[in-house]
C-alpha positions in Angstrom: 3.6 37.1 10.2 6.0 34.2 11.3 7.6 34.3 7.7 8.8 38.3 8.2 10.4 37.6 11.6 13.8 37.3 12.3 14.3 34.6 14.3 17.9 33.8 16.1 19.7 30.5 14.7 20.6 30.0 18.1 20.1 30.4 21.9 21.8 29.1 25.2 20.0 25.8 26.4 19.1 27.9 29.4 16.9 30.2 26.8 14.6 27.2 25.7 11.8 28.5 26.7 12.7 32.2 25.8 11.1 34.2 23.0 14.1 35.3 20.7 15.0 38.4 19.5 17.5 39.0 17.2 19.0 42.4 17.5 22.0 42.1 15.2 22.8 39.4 12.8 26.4 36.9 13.0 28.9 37.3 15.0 31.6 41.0 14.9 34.6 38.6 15.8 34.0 34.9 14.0 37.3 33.8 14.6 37.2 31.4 16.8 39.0 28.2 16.3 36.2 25.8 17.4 32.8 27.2 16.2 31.3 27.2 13.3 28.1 28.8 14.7 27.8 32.5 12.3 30.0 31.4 9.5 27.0 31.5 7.0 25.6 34.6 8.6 27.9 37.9 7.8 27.8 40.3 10.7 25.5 43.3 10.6 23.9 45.7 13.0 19.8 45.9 12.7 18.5 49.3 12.6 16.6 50.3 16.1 13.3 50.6 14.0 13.6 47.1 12.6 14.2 45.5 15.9 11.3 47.5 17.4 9.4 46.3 14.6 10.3 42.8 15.2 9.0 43.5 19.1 5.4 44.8 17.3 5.6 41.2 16.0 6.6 38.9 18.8 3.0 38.6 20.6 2.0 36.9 17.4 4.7 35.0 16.7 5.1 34.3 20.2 1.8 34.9 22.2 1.7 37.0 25.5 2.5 33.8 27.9 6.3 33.7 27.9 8.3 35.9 30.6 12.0 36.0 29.3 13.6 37.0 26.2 16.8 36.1 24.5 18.7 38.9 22.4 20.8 37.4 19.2 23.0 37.1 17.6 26.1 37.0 19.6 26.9 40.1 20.9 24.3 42.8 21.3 26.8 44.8 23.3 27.8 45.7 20.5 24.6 47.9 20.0 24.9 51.5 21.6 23.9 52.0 25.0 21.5 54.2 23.8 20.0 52.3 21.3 20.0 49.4 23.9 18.0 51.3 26.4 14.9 52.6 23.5 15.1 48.8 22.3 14.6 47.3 26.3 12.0 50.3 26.9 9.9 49.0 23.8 10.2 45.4 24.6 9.2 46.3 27.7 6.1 48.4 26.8 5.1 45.7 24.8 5.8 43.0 27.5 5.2 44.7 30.6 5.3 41.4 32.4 8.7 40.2 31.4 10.9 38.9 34.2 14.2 37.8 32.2 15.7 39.2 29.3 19.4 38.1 28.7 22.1 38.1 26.0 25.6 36.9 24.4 28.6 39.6 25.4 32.0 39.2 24.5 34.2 40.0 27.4 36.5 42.3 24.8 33.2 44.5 24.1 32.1 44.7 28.0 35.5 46.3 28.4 35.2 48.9 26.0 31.8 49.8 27.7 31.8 52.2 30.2 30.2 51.7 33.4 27.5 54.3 33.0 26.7 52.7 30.1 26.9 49.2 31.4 23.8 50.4 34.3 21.7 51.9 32.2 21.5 48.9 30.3 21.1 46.9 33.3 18.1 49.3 34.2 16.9 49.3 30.9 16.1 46.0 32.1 18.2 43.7 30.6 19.3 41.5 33.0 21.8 38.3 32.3 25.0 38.3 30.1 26.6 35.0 28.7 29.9 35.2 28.4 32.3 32.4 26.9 35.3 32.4 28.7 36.4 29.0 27.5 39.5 29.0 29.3 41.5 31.4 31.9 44.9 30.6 30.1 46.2 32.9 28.1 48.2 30.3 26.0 45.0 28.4 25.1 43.0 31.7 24.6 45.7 32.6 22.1 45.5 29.5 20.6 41.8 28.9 19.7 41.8 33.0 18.4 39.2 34.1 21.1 40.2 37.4 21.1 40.6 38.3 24.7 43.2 37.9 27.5 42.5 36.2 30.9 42.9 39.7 32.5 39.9 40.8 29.8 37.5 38.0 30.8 38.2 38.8 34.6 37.7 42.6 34.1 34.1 41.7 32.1 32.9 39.4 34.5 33.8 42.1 37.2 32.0 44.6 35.3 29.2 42.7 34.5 28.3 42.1 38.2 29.1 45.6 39.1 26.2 47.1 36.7 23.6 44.6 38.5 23.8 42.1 35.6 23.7 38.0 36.3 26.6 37.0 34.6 26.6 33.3 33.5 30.4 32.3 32.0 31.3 29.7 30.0 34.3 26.7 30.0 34.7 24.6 27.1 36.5 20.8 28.4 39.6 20.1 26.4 40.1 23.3 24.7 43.9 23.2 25.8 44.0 19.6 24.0 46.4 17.5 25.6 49.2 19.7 25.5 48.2 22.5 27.2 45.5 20.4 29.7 47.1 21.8 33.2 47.3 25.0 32.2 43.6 25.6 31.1 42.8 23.6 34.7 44.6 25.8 36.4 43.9 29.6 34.2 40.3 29.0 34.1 40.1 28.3 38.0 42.0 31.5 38.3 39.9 33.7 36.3 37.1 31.7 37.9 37.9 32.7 41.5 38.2 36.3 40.6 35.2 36.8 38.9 33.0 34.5 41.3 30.4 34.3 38.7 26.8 34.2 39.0 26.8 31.0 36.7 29.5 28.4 35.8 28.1 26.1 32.7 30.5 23.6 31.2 30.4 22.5 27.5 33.0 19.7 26.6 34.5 20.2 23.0 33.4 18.7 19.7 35.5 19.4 16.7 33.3 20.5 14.2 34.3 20.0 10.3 35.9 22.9 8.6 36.5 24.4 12.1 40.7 25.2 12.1 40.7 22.6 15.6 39.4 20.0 13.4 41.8 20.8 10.6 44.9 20.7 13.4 43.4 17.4 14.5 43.9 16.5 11.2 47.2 17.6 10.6 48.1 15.8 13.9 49.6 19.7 15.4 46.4 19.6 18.0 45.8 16.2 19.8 42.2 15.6 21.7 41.5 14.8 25.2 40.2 11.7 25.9 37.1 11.6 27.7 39.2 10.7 31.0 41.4 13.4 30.4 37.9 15.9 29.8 36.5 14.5 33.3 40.2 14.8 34.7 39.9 18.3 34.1 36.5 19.1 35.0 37.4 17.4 38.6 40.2 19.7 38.9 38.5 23.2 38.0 35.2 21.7 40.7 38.0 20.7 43.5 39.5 24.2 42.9 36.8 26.8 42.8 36.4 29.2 45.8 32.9 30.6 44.6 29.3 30.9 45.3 28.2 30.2 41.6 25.7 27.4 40.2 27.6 25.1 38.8 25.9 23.2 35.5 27.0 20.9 32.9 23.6 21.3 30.8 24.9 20.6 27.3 24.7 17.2 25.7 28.2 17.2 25.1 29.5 16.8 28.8 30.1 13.0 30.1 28.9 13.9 33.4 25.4 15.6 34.6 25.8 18.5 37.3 24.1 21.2 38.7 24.7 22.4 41.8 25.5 25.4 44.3 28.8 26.4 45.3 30.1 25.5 47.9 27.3 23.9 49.7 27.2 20.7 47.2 30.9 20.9 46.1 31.5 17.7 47.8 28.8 15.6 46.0 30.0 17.3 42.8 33.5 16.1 43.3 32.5 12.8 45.0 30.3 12.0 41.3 33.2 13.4 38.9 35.9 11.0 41.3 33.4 8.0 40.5 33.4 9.1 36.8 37.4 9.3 36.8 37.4 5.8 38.4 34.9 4.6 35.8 36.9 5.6 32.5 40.0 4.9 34.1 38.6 1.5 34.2 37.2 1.4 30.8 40.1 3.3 28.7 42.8 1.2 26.9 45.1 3.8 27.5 45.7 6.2 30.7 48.1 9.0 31.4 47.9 10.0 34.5 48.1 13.9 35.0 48.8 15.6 38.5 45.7 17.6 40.1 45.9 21.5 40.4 
């Protein structure tokens, strides 16, 4: 049984303790300058009677105990709304007790659903999107090939909360490099502030071999934050923020632990990424300093 299920390669650290469902395999886009995640997996969509045969499967893979789900690959918007809604009414009929069931979207896919569509999967009962929004600046967004304008990730994250969803959005630390640093500060508060997200998680980047940023690290064209600059930045985007989203740096890759409510522990968020600032400014051999947003 556990050899004929298609499992996910991967899941959101917030999906741990999820059972996995993969509902379409790699990723429709794959362009992106700084992941590396699908490249071995071409993209295809599964047929509706595979997946639902992969949901027959799950309490023996899985057992009955778990509560939430997590749909892979990357983007099963891309699925028919249709299709969508008989694949949520199965996984439901088969887990009658589920209480989360979430997924990757791509903000230039959410776009291109309609509203109608967007609720009925919401009632279908899937219930919190991912989104990487990496930065708010359209420069930067241009520059690492994500596909989508600011405008487009503020217009998802809109829509997303206006079918019921949770919508959880995603900033990746020094994805502007050091040239274009302010700017992603400043865009991704922006588009930040609009959307007033449900869920703000930080990653910090890691050039990845083979990736094109790693290649223009290289070739000297794209030069690194340090990790000052990285804290710099995420200090700025925290001072900034007008919203009432959870706040969490829950990736290995960030310098600085966080999780907390906006606004209510804003302060202490700050006050820690101020003592972090203080504490590589300290320790660096080399400072620029950059002005705050």
């Amino acid at each position: 049984m556990m050899e004929s299920f298609d499992f996910p390669p991967y899941r959101p650290p917030s999906e741990a303790y999820s059972m996995l469902l993969r509902v379409s395999r790699g990723c429709p886009w794959n362009k992106c300058a700084f992941c590396s995640m699908y490249k071995k997996y071409p993209f295809s969509r599964k047929s509706v009677e595979e997946i639902k045969r992969d949901i027959d499967l799950m309490p023996s893979v899985y057992g009955r105990g778990a509560r939430r789900v997590f749909f892979g690959d990357s983007n099963s918007l891309l699925l028919k709304a249709d299709d969508l809604v008989e694949i949520l009414n199965h996984l439901y009929r088969v887990f009658p007790d589920l209480e989360r069931v979430t997924s990757y979207a791509r903000a230039k896919t959410l776009v291109k659903k309609s509203p109608e569509e967007l609720r009925a999967i919401r009632q279908a009962g899937l219930t919190r999107l991912h989104i990487g929004l990496e930065s708010g600046d359209d420069q930067v967004l241009k520059m690492i090939r994500k596909g989508a304008t600011a405008a487009e990730m503020v217009e998802a994250g809109l829509r997303t909360k206006a079918a019921g969803f949770e919508c959880s959005m995603y900033v990746l630390l020094g994805i502007g490099g050091m040239k274009l640093t302010m700017e992603h500060r400043r865009g991704t508060v922006e588009v930040l502030n609009q959307v007033d997200p449900h869920f703000i998680r930080v990653r910090t980047l890691t050039p990845i071999p083979k990736t094109p940023i790693a290649r223009w690290i290289e070739e000297g064209s794209f030069i690194p934050v340090s990790p000052l600059v990285s804290v710099e930045e995420e200090l700025d985007i925290v001072r900034g923020l007008r919203v009432t989203s959870r706040f969490l740096n829950d990736h290995v890759s960030n310098v600085v632990p966080l999780d907390g409510k906006l606004p209510e522990e804003q302060a202490q968020m700050v006050a820690a990424l101020e003592a972090a600032v203080a504490y590589c400014r300290e320790h660096e051999v080399q400072y620029s300093d950059y002005r705050s947003l």
